[in-house]
C-alpha positions as CSV (number, residue, x, y, z in Angstrom):
1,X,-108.0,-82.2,136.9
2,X,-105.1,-82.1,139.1
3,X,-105.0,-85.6,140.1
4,X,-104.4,-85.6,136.2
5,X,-101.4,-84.0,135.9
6,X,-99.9,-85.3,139.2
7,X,-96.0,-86.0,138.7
8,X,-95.6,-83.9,135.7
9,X,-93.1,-80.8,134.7
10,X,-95.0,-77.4,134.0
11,X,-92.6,-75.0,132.4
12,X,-93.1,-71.7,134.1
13,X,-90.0,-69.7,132.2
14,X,-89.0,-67.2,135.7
15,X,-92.7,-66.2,135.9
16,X,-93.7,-66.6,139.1
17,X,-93.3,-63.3,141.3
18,X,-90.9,-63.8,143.4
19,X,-89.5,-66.7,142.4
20,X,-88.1,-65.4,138.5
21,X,-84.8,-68.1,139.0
22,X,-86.9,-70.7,139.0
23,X,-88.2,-72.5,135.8
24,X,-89.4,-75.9,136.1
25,X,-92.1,-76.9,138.7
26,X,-93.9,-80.0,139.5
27,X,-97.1,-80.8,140.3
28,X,-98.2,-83.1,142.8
29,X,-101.1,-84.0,144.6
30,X,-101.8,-83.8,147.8
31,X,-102.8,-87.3,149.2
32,X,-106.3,-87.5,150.7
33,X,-107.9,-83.8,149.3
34,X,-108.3,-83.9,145.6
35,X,-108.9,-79.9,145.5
36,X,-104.9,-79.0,146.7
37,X,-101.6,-80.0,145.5
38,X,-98.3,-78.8,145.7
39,X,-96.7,-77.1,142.9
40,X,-92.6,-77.7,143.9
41,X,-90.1,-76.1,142.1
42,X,-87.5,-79.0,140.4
43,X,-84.5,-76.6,141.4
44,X,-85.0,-75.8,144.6
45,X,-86.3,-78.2,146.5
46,X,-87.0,-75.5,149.6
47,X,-89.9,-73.9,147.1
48,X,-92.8,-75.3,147.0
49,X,-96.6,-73.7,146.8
50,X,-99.9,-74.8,147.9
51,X,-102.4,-74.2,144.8
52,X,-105.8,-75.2,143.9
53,X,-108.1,-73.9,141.4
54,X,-109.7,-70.6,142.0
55,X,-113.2,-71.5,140.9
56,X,-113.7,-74.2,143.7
57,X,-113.8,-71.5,145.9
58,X,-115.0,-68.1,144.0
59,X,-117.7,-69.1,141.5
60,X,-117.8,-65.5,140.3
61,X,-114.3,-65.6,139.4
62,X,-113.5,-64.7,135.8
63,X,-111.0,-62.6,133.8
64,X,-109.3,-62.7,130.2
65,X,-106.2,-64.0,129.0
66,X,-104.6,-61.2,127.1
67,X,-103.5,-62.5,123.0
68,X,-100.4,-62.0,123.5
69,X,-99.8,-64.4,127.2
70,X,-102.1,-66.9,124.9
71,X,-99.8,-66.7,121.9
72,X,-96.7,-67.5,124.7
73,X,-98.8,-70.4,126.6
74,X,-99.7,-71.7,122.8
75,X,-103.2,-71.4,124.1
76,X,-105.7,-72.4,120.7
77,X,-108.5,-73.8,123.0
78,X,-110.3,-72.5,126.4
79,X,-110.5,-75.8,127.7
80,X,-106.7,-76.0,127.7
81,X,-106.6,-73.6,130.3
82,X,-105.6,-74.9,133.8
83,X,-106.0,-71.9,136.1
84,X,-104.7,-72.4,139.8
85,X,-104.5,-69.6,142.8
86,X,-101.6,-69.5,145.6
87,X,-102.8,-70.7,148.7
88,X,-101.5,-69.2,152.0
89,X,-102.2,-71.9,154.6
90,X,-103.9,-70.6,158.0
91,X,-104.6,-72.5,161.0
92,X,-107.2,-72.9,161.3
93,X,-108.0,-74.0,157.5
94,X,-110.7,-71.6,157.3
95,X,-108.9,-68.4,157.1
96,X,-106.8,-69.2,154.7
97,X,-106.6,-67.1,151.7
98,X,-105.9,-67.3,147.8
99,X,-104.1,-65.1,145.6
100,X,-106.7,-64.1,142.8
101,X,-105.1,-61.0,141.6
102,X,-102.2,-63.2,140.2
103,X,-103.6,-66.4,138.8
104,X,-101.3,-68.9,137.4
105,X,-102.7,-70.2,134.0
106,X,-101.2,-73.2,132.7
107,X,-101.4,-74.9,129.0
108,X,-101.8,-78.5,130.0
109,X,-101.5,-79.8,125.7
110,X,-97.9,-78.4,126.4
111,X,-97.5,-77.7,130.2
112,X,-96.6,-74.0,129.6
113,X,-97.5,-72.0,132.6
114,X,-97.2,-68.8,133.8
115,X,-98.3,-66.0,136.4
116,X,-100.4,-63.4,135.1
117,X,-100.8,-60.3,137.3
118,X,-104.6,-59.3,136.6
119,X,-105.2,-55.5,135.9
120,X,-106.7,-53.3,138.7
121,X,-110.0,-53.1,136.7
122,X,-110.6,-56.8,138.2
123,X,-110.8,-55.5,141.9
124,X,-109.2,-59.2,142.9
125,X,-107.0,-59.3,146.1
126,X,-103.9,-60.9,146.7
127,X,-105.2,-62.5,150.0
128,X,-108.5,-63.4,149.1
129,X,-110.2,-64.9,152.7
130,X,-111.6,-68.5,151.6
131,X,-113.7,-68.3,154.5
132,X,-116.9,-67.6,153.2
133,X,-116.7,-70.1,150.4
134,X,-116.2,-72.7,153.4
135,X,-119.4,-71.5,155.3
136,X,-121.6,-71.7,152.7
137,X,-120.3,-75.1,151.3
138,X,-120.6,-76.1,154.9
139,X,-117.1,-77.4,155.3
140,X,-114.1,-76.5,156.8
141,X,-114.8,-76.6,160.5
């Protein structure tokens, strides 16, 4: 899916934490692994985040989008839902983490996006250790 969308403008509105200046990112894949690319801000060429999708990694991973961040995304149909996770790069590779307790979800029939901050009741962590995913994949040595 991401080499899909590689090059194009995701509207994100000031929704990432952090980062609420900043509107307009693009998405771009990162050459040679087709499970990473870099979601780079359009004005601010110093931000740019590592992302991938969340269910590579955490098969269990699961949580709803509440109506009214739907009715803002313009979200009719499930599989318009592009969900990605922060990555924070680690060397080496395999203790790196992923943000699940603050998924982006992003409406790719109209490249709305936004940061949702999942409630407690999910138990996610912000630093999520993909290490384990790696081992029993048997990758990432």
């Amino acid at each position: 899916m991401l080499q899909q969308l590689d090059g194009k403008v995701i509207q994100l509105d000031g929704s990432l934490l952090g980062f609420e200046s900043l509107n307009q990112f693009s998405i771009h894949t990162i050459e040679g692994n087709p499970l990473f690319a870099l979601l780079q801000s359009d004005e601010e060429e110093r931000v740019g985040l590592v992302v991938a999708s969340p269910f590579h990694f955490f098969k269990e991973f699961a949580f709803e989008i509440p109506e009214m961040e739907k009715e803002e995304l313009g979200l009719e149909r499930p599989e318009d839902a592009l969900v990605l996770g922060i990555m924070t790069l680690r060397d080496p590779f395999k203790r790196s983490t992923m943000n699940l307790m603050a998924p982006i979800v992003v409406n790719i029939a109209n490249m709305k996006g936004m940061q949702l901050v999942l409630p407690p009741t999910y138990e996610y962590n912000a630093r999520t250790p993909i290490s384990e995913q790696i081992a029993a994949k048997g990758g990432g040595r």
